[in-house]
N, C-alpha and C positions, 0 to 999 in steps of 0.2 A: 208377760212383758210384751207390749206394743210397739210396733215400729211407728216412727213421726209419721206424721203426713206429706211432707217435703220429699223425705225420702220416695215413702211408696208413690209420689205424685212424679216419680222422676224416672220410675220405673215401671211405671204402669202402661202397660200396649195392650190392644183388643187382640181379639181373636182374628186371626189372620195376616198379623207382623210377620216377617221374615228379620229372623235375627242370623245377621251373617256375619262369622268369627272374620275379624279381621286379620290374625296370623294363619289360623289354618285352614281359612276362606271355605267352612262346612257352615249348610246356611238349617236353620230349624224355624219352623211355620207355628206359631203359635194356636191350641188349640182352647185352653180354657184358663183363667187361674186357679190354681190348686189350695194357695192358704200367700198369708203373708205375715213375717215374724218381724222383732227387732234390729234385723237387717238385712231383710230385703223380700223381693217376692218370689213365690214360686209357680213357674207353669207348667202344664200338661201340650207338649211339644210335639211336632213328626218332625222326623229324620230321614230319611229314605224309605218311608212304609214302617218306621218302628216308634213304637212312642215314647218319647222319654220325659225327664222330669229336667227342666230349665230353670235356674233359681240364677239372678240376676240383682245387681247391688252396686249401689256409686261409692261403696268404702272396700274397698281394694285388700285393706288387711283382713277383715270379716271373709270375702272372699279366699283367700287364702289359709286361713288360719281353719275353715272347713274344709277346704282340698287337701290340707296335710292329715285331716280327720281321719278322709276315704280313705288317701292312700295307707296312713295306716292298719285301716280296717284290712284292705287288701291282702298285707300281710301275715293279717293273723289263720295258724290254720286252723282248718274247721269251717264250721257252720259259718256263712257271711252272717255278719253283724246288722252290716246296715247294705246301702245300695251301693255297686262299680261305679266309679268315676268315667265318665266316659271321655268329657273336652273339657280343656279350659282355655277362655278365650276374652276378646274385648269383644264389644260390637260397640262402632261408631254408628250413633244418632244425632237428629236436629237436637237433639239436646243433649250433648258431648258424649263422650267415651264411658260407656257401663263394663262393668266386669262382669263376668255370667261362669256359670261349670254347668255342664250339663251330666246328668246319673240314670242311673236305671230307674224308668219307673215301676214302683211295686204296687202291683194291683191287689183288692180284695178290701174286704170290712178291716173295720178296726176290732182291738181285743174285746171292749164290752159289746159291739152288734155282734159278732160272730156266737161269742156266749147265749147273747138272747136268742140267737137263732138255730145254735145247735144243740144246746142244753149245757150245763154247768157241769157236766162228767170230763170234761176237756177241761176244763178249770187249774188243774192239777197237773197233770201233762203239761200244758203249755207252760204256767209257769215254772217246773225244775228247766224247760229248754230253755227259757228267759235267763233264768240264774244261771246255767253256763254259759248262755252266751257275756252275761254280765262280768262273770267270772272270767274268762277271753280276755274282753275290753280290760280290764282292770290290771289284768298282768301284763297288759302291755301298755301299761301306765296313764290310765284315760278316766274318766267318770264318763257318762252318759250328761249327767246333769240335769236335762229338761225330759223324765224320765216320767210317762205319762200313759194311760190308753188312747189317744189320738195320735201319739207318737207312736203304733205298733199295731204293724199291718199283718192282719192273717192268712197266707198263702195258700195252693193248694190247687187242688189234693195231690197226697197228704196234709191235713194243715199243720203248717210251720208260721211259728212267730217271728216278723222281721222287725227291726227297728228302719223309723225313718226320720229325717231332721236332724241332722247332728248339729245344728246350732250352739247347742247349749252344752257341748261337748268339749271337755275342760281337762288339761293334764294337773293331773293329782299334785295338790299342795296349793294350789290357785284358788282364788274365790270363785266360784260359779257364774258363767256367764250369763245365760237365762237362766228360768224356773216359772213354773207354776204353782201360785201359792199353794193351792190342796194338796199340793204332792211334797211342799219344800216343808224341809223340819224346822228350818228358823222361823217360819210363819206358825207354827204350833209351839214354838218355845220349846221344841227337844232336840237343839243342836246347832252349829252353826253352820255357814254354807262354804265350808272349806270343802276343796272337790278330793272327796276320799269314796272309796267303797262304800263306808256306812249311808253315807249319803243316798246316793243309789240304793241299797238296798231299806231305806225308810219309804223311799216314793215305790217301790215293790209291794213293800207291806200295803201300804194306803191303796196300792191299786187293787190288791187283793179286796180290802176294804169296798172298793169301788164298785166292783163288781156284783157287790149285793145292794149298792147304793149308786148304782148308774145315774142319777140326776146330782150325785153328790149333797152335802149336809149344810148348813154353814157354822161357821166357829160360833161358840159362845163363852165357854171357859178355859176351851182352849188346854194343850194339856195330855196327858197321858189319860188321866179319867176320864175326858168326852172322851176318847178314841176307846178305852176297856168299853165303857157302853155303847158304844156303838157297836161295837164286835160282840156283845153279849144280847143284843136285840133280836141278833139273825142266825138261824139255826145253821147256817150253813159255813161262817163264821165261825165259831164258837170251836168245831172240830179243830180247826186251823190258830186256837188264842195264842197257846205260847209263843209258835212262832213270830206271829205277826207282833206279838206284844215286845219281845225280844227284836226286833228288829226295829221296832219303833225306837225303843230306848238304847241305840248304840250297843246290843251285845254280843253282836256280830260282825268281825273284822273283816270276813271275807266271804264270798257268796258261797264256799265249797259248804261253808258250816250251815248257813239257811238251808239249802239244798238236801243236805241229810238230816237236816228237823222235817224238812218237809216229807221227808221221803218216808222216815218214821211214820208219823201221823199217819202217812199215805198206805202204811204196810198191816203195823200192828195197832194200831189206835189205840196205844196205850198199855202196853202191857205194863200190869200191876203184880207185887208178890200178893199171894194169898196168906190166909193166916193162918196159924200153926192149929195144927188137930190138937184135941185135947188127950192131954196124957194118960197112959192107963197103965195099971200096973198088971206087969205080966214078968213072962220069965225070961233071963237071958238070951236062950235063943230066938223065942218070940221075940224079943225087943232090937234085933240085930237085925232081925229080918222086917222088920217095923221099918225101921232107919232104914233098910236100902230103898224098901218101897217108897215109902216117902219124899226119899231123894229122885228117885225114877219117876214118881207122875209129879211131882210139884213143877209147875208152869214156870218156862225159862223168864227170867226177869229180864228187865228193859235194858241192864249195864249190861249181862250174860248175850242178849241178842245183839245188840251193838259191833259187842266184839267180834262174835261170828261172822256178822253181816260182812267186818273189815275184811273178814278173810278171804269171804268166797264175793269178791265183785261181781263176778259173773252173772249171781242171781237177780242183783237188782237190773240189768241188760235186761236180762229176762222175762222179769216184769213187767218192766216200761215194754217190750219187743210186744208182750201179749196185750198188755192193757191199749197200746196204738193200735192193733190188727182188730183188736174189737171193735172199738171207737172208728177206724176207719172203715170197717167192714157195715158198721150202721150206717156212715155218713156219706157212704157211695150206695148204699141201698134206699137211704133217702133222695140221695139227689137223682136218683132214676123213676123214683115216682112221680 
Protein backbone atom coordinates (compact mmCIF):
# COMPACT_ATOMS: atom_id res chain seq x y z
CA UNK A 1 0.00 0.00 0.00
CA UNK A 2 1.12 3.59 -1.10
CA UNK A 3 0.96 6.80 0.38
CA UNK A 4 -0.89 9.67 -1.95
CA UNK A 5 1.18 12.06 -3.37
CA UNK A 6 -0.35 15.11 -1.54
CA UNK A 7 0.58 13.56 1.43
CA UNK A 8 4.29 12.71 0.70
CA UNK A 9 4.36 16.26 -1.19
CA UNK A 10 3.62 17.83 2.24
CA UNK A 11 6.26 16.04 3.84
CA UNK A 12 8.81 15.81 1.87
CA UNK A 13 12.32 18.16 2.94
CA UNK A 14 15.96 17.51 1.32
CA UNK A 15 18.72 16.60 3.04
CA UNK A 16 19.71 19.15 5.34
CA UNK A 17 16.18 20.60 6.91
CA UNK A 18 16.35 21.24 10.49
CA UNK A 19 13.15 19.68 12.09
CA UNK A 20 12.67 21.46 15.33
CA UNK A 21 10.04 20.02 17.91
CA UNK A 22 7.98 22.65 18.75
CA UNK A 23 7.22 21.42 22.55
CA UNK A 24 10.37 20.13 23.45
CA UNK A 25 12.37 22.58 21.12
CA UNK A 26 15.10 19.26 20.21
CA UNK A 27 16.02 20.16 16.78
CA UNK A 28 17.07 16.91 14.12
CA UNK A 29 19.13 17.73 10.71
CA UNK A 30 17.89 15.58 8.02
CA UNK A 31 20.26 13.33 6.42
CA UNK A 32 18.60 11.17 3.64
CA UNK A 33 15.10 9.53 3.19
CA UNK A 34 14.74 5.98 4.37
CA UNK A 35 11.39 4.68 2.54
CA UNK A 36 7.98 6.14 2.46
CA UNK A 37 4.53 4.15 3.41
CA UNK A 38 0.82 4.88 3.50
CA UNK A 39 1.28 7.43 5.98
CA UNK A 40 3.81 9.21 5.86
CA UNK A 41 7.81 9.51 5.28
CA UNK A 42 10.65 8.17 6.80
CA UNK A 43 14.08 9.86 7.45
CA UNK A 44 17.65 9.07 8.39
CA UNK A 45 18.29 12.01 11.05
CA UNK A 46 21.29 13.51 13.41
CA UNK A 47 20.61 14.43 16.75
CA UNK A 48 23.44 15.45 18.66
CA UNK A 49 26.12 13.05 16.84
CA UNK A 50 23.56 10.05 16.85
CA UNK A 51 21.50 9.06 14.08
CA UNK A 52 18.16 8.29 14.40
CA UNK A 53 15.19 7.41 12.23
CA UNK A 54 12.39 10.52 11.73
CA UNK A 55 9.11 9.50 10.34
CA UNK A 56 6.89 12.43 9.85
CA UNK A 57 2.98 12.79 8.81
CA UNK A 58 0.17 15.61 8.44
CA UNK A 59 -2.53 12.74 9.96
CA UNK A 60 -1.93 13.10 13.58
CA UNK A 61 -3.96 9.80 14.46
CA UNK A 62 -1.58 7.58 12.19
CA UNK A 63 1.01 9.30 14.22
CA UNK A 64 -0.22 8.31 17.32
CA UNK A 65 -1.63 5.20 16.88
CA UNK A 66 2.32 4.06 15.93
CA UNK A 67 3.58 5.80 19.25
CA UNK A 68 1.39 3.70 21.28
CA UNK A 69 2.86 0.76 18.89
CA UNK A 70 6.54 1.55 20.42
CA UNK A 71 5.44 2.21 23.65
CA UNK A 72 4.02 -0.89 23.78
CA UNK A 73 6.77 -2.56 22.47
CA UNK A 74 8.76 -1.05 25.38
CA UNK A 75 6.94 -2.87 27.63
CA UNK A 76 7.32 -6.11 26.50
CA UNK A 77 10.16 -8.02 28.24
CA UNK A 78 12.72 -9.57 26.47
CA UNK A 79 14.21 -9.26 23.27
CA UNK A 80 13.11 -5.48 21.71
CA UNK A 81 10.74 -6.11 19.05
CA UNK A 82 10.95 -3.33 17.05
CA UNK A 83 12.89 0.25 17.67
CA UNK A 84 12.80 2.80 21.23
CA UNK A 85 10.82 5.63 20.84
CA UNK A 86 12.69 8.39 21.40
CA UNK A 87 10.55 12.08 20.76
CA UNK A 88 7.33 12.94 19.96
CA UNK A 89 6.81 16.19 18.61
CA UNK A 90 5.19 18.77 15.98
CA UNK A 91 7.38 20.73 13.87
CA UNK A 92 5.92 23.98 12.47
CA UNK A 93 6.64 24.66 8.75
CA UNK A 94 5.81 27.14 5.65
CA UNK A 95 3.53 24.53 5.25
CA UNK A 96 1.63 24.20 8.65
CA UNK A 97 2.13 21.98 11.53
CA UNK A 98 3.56 18.18 10.83
CA UNK A 99 3.51 15.60 13.51
CA UNK A 100 6.84 13.62 13.50
CA UNK A 101 8.26 10.61 16.51
CA UNK A 102 11.49 10.15 16.25
CA UNK A 103 13.20 6.07 17.13
CA UNK A 104 16.16 4.29 16.99
CA UNK A 105 17.73 3.81 13.90
CA UNK A 106 18.45 -0.05 13.29
CA UNK A 107 21.25 -0.41 10.97
CA UNK A 108 22.28 -3.60 8.95
CA UNK A 109 20.84 -5.68 5.74
CA UNK A 110 17.77 -6.86 5.53
CA UNK A 111 16.57 -10.87 6.24
CA UNK A 112 16.92 -11.90 2.44
CA UNK A 113 20.65 -9.82 1.74
CA UNK A 114 21.97 -10.99 4.89
CA UNK A 115 21.07 -14.88 3.79
CA UNK A 116 22.57 -14.19 0.37
CA UNK A 117 25.48 -13.02 2.14
CA UNK A 118 26.12 -15.20 4.83
CA UNK A 119 24.65 -18.42 3.68
CA UNK A 120 21.13 -20.09 4.47
CA UNK A 121 22.64 -22.08 7.70
CA UNK A 122 21.24 -18.91 9.62
CA UNK A 123 18.00 -19.49 8.01
CA UNK A 124 16.71 -21.46 10.88
CA UNK A 125 18.06 -19.70 13.88
CA UNK A 126 16.76 -16.55 12.92
CA UNK A 127 13.57 -17.54 12.04
CA UNK A 128 12.62 -19.51 15.69
CA UNK A 129 14.09 -15.77 17.12
CA UNK A 130 11.46 -14.17 14.84
CA UNK A 131 8.69 -16.53 16.08
CA UNK A 132 9.39 -15.52 19.70
CA UNK A 133 9.60 -12.39 19.10
CA UNK A 134 6.19 -12.76 17.24
CA UNK A 135 4.91 -14.78 19.95
CA UNK A 136 5.90 -11.55 22.58
CA UNK A 137 4.03 -9.19 20.16
CA UNK A 138 0.97 -11.22 20.19
CA UNK A 139 0.55 -11.87 23.91
CA UNK A 140 0.56 -8.58 24.31
CA UNK A 141 -2.16 -8.29 22.01
CA UNK A 142 -0.82 -6.86 18.64
CA UNK A 143 -0.22 -8.41 15.12
CA UNK A 144 2.72 -7.29 13.21
CA UNK A 145 0.47 -6.94 10.07
CA UNK A 146 2.91 -5.64 7.30
CA UNK A 147 5.06 -8.61 8.16
CA UNK A 148 7.72 -8.76 5.41
CA UNK A 149 11.75 -9.14 4.56
CA UNK A 150 12.19 -5.42 4.18
CA UNK A 151 10.50 -5.06 7.24
CA UNK A 152 13.35 -6.91 9.24
CA UNK A 153 16.73 -5.79 9.87
CA UNK A 154 19.61 -7.97 10.77
CA UNK A 155 21.90 -6.67 13.60
CA UNK A 156 25.04 -7.56 14.81
CA UNK A 157 27.32 -9.25 15.67
CA UNK A 158 25.89 -11.46 16.98
CA UNK A 159 23.03 -11.34 14.30
CA UNK A 160 19.77 -10.57 15.78
CA UNK A 161 16.57 -10.13 13.83
CA UNK A 162 14.81 -6.85 14.37
CA UNK A 163 11.46 -5.71 13.15
CA UNK A 164 11.15 -2.27 11.73
CA UNK A 165 7.86 -0.22 10.50
CA UNK A 166 5.31 -0.75 12.78
CA UNK A 167 2.80 0.92 10.52
CA UNK A 168 0.86 -1.98 9.72
CA UNK A 169 0.77 -2.97 13.27
CA UNK A 170 -2.79 -3.66 14.38
CA UNK A 171 -4.49 -4.76 17.89
CA UNK A 172 -5.89 -8.18 17.33
CA UNK A 173 -9.62 -8.45 16.24
CA UNK A 174 -9.19 -5.24 13.73
CA UNK A 175 -8.84 -5.52 10.16
CA UNK A 176 -5.20 -4.92 9.02
CA UNK A 177 -3.92 -1.68 8.45
CA UNK A 178 -1.41 -2.06 5.74
CA UNK A 179 -0.03 -5.32 4.02
CA UNK A 180 1.91 -6.46 1.22
CA UNK A 181 0.08 -8.57 -1.08
CA UNK A 182 2.86 -11.55 -1.39
CA UNK A 183 2.88 -11.81 2.11
CA UNK A 184 -1.13 -11.10 2.95
CA UNK A 185 -3.38 -14.38 2.92
CA UNK A 186 -6.52 -12.61 1.58
CA UNK A 187 -4.45 -11.97 -1.66
CA UNK A 188 -3.89 -15.82 -1.93
CA UNK A 189 -7.47 -16.82 -1.04
CA UNK A 190 -6.38 -18.43 2.48
CA UNK A 191 -7.99 -16.25 4.92
CA UNK A 192 -8.97 -13.07 5.83
CA UNK A 193 -7.13 -9.95 7.07
CA UNK A 194 -8.66 -10.00 10.42
CA UNK A 195 -5.48 -9.00 12.74
CA UNK A 196 -4.90 -12.30 14.58
CA UNK A 197 -1.61 -14.48 15.15
CA UNK A 198 -2.51 -16.57 12.18
CA UNK A 199 -2.16 -13.79 10.15
CA UNK A 200 1.25 -13.20 11.09
CA UNK A 201 2.49 -16.29 11.11
CA UNK A 202 1.24 -16.93 7.04
CA UNK A 203 3.50 -13.88 6.04
CA UNK A 204 6.40 -16.06 8.27
CA UNK A 205 5.63 -18.90 6.23
CA UNK A 206 5.68 -17.02 2.73
CA UNK A 207 8.96 -15.30 3.90
CA UNK A 208 10.36 -18.46 4.51
CA UNK A 209 9.22 -19.22 0.96
CA UNK A 210 10.94 -16.10 0.12
CA UNK A 211 13.95 -16.85 0.91
CA UNK A 212 14.50 -19.33 -1.81
CA UNK A 213 12.56 -17.09 -4.07
CA UNK A 214 14.16 -13.60 -3.35
CA UNK A 215 12.86 -11.86 -6.63
CA UNK A 216 9.37 -13.41 -5.55
CA UNK A 217 6.85 -15.37 -7.98
CA UNK A 218 3.68 -13.98 -9.38
CA UNK A 219 0.19 -15.39 -8.57
CA UNK A 220 -1.42 -17.51 -11.24
CA UNK A 221 -3.93 -19.97 -9.52
CA UNK A 222 -3.34 -18.76 -6.70
CA UNK A 223 -4.11 -21.10 -3.77
CA UNK A 224 -2.66 -23.59 -1.54
CA UNK A 225 -1.44 -25.62 -4.69
CA UNK A 226 0.80 -22.83 -6.33
CA UNK A 227 2.31 -22.41 -2.78
CA UNK A 228 2.85 -26.76 -2.26
CA UNK A 229 4.80 -26.11 -5.72
CA UNK A 230 6.50 -23.81 -5.17
CA UNK A 231 7.91 -25.27 -1.83
CA UNK A 232 8.37 -28.50 -3.62
CA UNK A 233 10.74 -26.95 -6.50
CA UNK A 234 13.54 -26.04 -3.87
CA UNK A 235 15.41 -28.42 -2.14
CA UNK A 236 15.84 -26.29 0.70
CA UNK A 237 12.21 -25.97 1.15
CA UNK A 238 10.88 -29.14 0.92
CA UNK A 239 12.89 -30.07 4.63
CA UNK A 240 10.78 -27.24 6.04
CA UNK A 241 6.92 -28.49 3.97
CA UNK A 242 4.85 -29.23 6.80
CA UNK A 243 5.54 -26.48 8.58
CA UNK A 244 5.20 -23.82 6.09
CA UNK A 245 2.11 -25.75 4.56
CA UNK A 246 0.57 -25.66 8.07
CA UNK A 247 0.95 -22.30 8.48
CA UNK A 248 -0.21 -21.45 5.32
CA UNK A 249 -3.58 -23.01 5.81
CA UNK A 250 -4.55 -21.45 9.39
CA UNK A 251 -3.20 -24.62 11.70
CA UNK A 252 -1.61 -22.71 13.82
CA UNK A 253 -3.01 -20.61 16.56
CA UNK A 254 -0.02 -19.35 18.01
CA UNK A 255 3.62 -19.08 17.29
CA UNK A 256 4.81 -21.28 20.30
CA UNK A 257 3.46 -24.27 18.11
CA UNK A 258 5.21 -23.17 14.60
CA UNK A 259 8.35 -22.80 16.65
CA UNK A 260 8.34 -26.38 17.95
CA UNK A 261 7.41 -27.83 14.28
CA UNK A 262 10.29 -25.94 13.42
CA UNK A 263 12.51 -26.82 15.99
CA UNK A 264 11.60 -30.58 15.26
CA UNK A 265 12.58 -30.48 11.56
CA UNK A 266 15.41 -28.53 12.91
CA UNK A 267 16.61 -31.50 15.41
CA UNK A 268 15.42 -34.95 14.31
CA UNK A 269 14.20 -34.55 10.46
CA UNK A 270 11.78 -36.83 10.91
CA UNK A 271 12.01 -39.54 12.98
CA UNK A 272 9.97 -42.38 11.67
CA UNK A 273 8.98 -46.02 13.44
CA UNK A 274 10.79 -48.83 11.68
CA UNK A 275 9.19 -51.89 10.76
CA UNK A 276 8.69 -54.93 12.69
CA UNK A 277 11.42 -57.90 12.30
CA UNK A 278 10.02 -60.79 11.05
CA UNK A 279 8.94 -63.35 13.50
CA UNK A 280 10.63 -66.55 14.12
CA UNK A 281 9.88 -69.34 16.03
CA UNK A 282 11.90 -70.05 19.05
CA UNK A 283 11.63 -70.95 22.55
CA UNK A 284 10.16 -69.06 25.53
CA UNK A 285 13.08 -67.76 26.96
CA UNK A 286 14.62 -66.92 23.63
CA UNK A 287 11.46 -65.09 22.80
CA UNK A 288 11.38 -62.98 26.17
CA UNK A 289 14.70 -61.91 25.60
CA UNK A 290 13.85 -61.24 21.75
CA UNK A 291 11.12 -58.73 23.07
CA UNK A 292 13.36 -56.76 25.47
CA UNK A 293 16.02 -56.42 22.80
CA UNK A 294 13.67 -55.27 20.41
CA UNK A 295 12.26 -52.86 22.70
CA UNK A 296 15.93 -51.53 23.56
CA UNK A 297 17.31 -50.85 20.01
CA UNK A 298 13.90 -49.89 18.23
CA UNK A 299 14.40 -46.01 17.33
CA UNK A 300 12.44 -43.64 19.72
CA UNK A 301 9.42 -42.40 17.57
CA UNK A 302 8.43 -38.84 16.72
CA UNK A 303 5.31 -38.70 19.76
CA UNK A 304 7.99 -40.64 22.29
CA UNK A 305 10.72 -37.71 21.54
CA UNK A 306 8.15 -34.91 21.73
CA UNK A 307 7.41 -35.77 24.99
CA UNK A 308 10.95 -36.07 26.30
CA UNK A 309 11.89 -32.97 24.56
CA UNK A 310 8.82 -31.22 26.96
CA UNK A 311 10.66 -32.45 29.75
CA UNK A 312 14.10 -31.60 29.60
CA UNK A 313 13.77 -27.70 28.09
CA UNK A 314 17.19 -27.26 28.76
CA UNK A 315 18.46 -29.21 25.82
CA UNK A 316 16.84 -27.40 23.22
CA UNK A 317 18.87 -23.82 25.00
CA UNK A 318 21.43 -26.04 24.28
CA UNK A 319 21.20 -26.49 21.05
CA UNK A 320 20.34 -23.33 19.70
CA UNK A 321 23.60 -22.03 22.56
CA UNK A 322 25.86 -24.42 20.13
CA UNK A 323 24.36 -24.08 16.77
CA UNK A 324 24.75 -19.60 17.44
CA UNK A 325 28.65 -20.13 18.80
CA UNK A 326 29.17 -22.06 15.53
CA UNK A 327 27.47 -19.91 13.14
CA UNK A 328 28.87 -17.02 14.99
CA UNK A 329 32.38 -18.38 15.38
CA UNK A 330 32.29 -18.64 11.04
CA UNK A 331 30.81 -15.22 10.65
CA UNK A 332 33.49 -13.29 12.95
CA UNK A 333 36.10 -15.49 11.21
CA UNK A 334 34.78 -14.33 7.99
CA UNK A 335 34.43 -10.84 8.73
CA UNK A 336 38.17 -10.77 9.57
CA UNK A 337 39.24 -11.85 6.39
Amino acid sequence: MMMNHTLKSQCKVGPGTIISGKWHANKYTVIKELGFGANGVVYLAKHKNTQVALKMSDNGMSITSEVNVLKSFAKVQGSPLGPSLLDVDDWKSNRGTISFYVMEYIQGPDLLSFLQKKGRSWTTVLFLQLLSDLDKLHENGWVFGDLKPENLIVTGPPPKIRCIDVGGTTIQGRAIKEFTEFYDRGYWGLGSRRAEPSYDLFAAAMIMISTAYPKRFTKTTGGVSQLRKAIQQKPELLRFEKVILKALQGHYTNAKQMRADLLDQMVDKRISDPPLPPIKATSPASSQNSVKNAKASQPMTRQTYRKKRKKSGWKEFLLIAVILGILYAWYTFNKLL
